[in-house]
C-alpha positions in Angstrom: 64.6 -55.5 3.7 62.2 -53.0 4.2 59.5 -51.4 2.4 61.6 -48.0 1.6 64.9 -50.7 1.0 62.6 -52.1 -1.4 61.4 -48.9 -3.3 65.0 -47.8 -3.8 66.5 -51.2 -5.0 63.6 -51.3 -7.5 64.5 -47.8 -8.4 68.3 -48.5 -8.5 67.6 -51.5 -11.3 64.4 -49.8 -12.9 65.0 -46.0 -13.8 61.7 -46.0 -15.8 60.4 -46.8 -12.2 62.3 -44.0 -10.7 60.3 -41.6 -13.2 57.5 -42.8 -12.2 58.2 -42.4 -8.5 58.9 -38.7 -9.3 55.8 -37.8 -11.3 53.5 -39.3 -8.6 55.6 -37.7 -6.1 55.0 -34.6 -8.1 51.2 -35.5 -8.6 50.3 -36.4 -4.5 52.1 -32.6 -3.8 49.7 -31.2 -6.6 46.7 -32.6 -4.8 47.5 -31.5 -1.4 48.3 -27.7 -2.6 45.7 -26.0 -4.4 47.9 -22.7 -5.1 50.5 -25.1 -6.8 47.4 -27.0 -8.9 46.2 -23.6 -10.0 49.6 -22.8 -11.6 50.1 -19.6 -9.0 54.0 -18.8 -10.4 54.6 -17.4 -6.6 53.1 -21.1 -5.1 55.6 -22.9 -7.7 58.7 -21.4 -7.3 58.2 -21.8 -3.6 57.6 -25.3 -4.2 60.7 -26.0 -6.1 63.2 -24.0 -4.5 62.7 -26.7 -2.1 61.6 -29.7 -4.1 63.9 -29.1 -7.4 66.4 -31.8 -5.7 64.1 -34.3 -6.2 63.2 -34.2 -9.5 66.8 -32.6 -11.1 70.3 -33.6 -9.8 71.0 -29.5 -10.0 74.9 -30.7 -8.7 75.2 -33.0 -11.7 73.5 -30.5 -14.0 76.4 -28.1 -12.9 79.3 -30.8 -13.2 78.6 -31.4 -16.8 78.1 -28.3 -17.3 81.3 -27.0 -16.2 82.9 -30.8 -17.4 86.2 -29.7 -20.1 85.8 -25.9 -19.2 87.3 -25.6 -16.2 89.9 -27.5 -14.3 88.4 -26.4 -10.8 86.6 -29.9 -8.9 83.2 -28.6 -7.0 83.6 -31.2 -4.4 86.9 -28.9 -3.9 84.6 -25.8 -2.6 83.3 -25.2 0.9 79.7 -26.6 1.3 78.9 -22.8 1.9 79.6 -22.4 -1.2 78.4 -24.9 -2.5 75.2 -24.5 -1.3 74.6 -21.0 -2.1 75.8 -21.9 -6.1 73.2 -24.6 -6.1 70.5 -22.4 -4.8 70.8 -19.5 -7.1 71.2 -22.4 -9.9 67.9 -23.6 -8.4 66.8 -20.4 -9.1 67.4 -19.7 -12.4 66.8 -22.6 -13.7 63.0 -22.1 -12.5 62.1 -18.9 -13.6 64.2 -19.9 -17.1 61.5 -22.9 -17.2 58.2 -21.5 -15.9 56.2 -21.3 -18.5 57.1 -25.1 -19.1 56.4 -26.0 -15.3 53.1 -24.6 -15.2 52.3 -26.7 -18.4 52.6 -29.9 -16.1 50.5 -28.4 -13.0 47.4 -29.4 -15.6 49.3 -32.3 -17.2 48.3 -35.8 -16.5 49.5 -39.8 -17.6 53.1 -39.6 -18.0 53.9 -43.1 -20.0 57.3 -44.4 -20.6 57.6 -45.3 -24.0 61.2 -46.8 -23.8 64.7 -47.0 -22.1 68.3 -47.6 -22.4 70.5 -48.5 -19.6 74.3 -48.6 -19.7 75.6 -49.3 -16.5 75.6 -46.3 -14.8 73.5 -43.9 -17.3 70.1 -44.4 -18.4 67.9 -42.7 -20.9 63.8 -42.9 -20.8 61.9 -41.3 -23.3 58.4 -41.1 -21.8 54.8 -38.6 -23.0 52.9 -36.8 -20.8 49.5 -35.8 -22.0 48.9 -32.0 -21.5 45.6 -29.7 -20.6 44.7 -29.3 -24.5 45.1 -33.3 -25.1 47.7 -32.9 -26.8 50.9 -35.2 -26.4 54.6 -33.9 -25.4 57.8 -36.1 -25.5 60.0 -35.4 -22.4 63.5 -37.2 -22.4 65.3 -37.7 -19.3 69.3 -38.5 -18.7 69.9 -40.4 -15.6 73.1 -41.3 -13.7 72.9 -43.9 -11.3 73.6 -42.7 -7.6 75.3 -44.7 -4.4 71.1 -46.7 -4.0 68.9 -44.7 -6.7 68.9 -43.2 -9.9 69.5 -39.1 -10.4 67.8 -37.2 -13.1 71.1 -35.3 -14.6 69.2 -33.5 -17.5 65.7 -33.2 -19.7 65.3 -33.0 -23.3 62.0 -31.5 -24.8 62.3 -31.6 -28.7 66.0 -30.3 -29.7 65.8 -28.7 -26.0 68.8 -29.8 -23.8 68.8 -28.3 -20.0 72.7 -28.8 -20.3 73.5 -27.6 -23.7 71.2 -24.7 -23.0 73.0 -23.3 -19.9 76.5 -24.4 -21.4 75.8 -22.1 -23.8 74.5 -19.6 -21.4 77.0 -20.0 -18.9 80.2 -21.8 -20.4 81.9 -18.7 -21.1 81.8 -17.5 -17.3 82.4 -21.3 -16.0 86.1 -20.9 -18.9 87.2 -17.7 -17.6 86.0 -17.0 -14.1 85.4 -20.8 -12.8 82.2 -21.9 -10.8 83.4 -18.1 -8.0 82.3 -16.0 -11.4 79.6 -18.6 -12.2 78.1 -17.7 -8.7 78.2 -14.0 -9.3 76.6 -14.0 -12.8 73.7 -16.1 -11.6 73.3 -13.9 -8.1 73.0 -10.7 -10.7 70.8 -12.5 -12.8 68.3 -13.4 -10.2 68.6 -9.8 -8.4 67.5 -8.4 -11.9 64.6 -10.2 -12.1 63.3 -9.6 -9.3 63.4 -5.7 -9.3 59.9 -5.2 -11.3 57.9 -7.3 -8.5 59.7 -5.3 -5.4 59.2 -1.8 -7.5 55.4 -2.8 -7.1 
């Protein structure tokens, strides 16, 4: 078995290891980019447009999302499709979280503090320390993948990424399926970016 082998059998058993892996994943990028260590917003939403993948299963976030609304599969959908949904998601999900994201360019010792594993879904609790010393509990829901765990969602306080953009979103994802889904979020990000073009 190799090395890599190795690191994802460890993972696939361990999710509080596969947090781990992330967050020094995270940490080695941080060091190497000094626009992203400095918090520039432009530097991380760059970086996680193409890096989001690896820390949040974006296609999972969407299936649960969508789970009981909608009788439409997206595994049923072109991967055109697909792959424009889950990059406007990406999107949206980034600018919806910034002020959070640039909490952790600063942040340091993320600890596990415990974990529950049921077959395939895990929950770790873990703290990261923040800039001001202060402490913050971040919660992650994981589903276990074909040979690693996927983070599915993240819980900060009564915070649910899920139950947020259910909320946001469910009533589109009902009436208008994952086509109208698409459209809102498209709008959504065109609207936001108006003010920075205008200047």
């Amino acid at each position: 078995m190799s090395i890599s082998n190795m690191a994802f059998a460890d993972d696939f058993e361990n999710p509080e290891k596969h947090i781990q892996h992330v967050y020094q994943e995270f940490l080695h990028d941080l060091s190497t980019n000094m626009e992203l260590k400095s918090c520039s917003e432009l530097a991380i939403k760059d970086y996680l447009l193409i890096k989001l993948d690896t820390f949040l299963s974006t296609q999972n976030l969407l299936h649960n999302i969508g789970f009981k609304l909608t009788e439409e599969s997206l595994s049923k959908f072109p991967d055109t499709f697909k792959d424009q949904l889950n990059t406007e998601f990406k999107k949206y999900i980034i600018q919806d979280n910034l002020s959070a994201i640039k909490l952790f360019c600063s942040a340091a010792n993320l600890k596990t503090q415990e974990s529950n594993v049921d077959l395939t879904v895990s929950y770790v609790v873990t703290s990261i320390k923040l800039a001001n010393n202060k402490s913050k509990r971040i919660d992650f829901f994981l589903l276990r993948g074909w040979d690693h765990w996927r983070i599915a969602d993240i819980i900060s306080g009564n915070d649910s990424l899920e139950d947020r953009y259910r909320n946001k979103f469910g009533k589109t994802i009902r009436t208008e399926g994952y086509t109208g889904l698409l459209k809102q979020l498209t709008e959504i990000n065109q609207e936001k970016i108006k003010p920075s073009l205008s200047n």
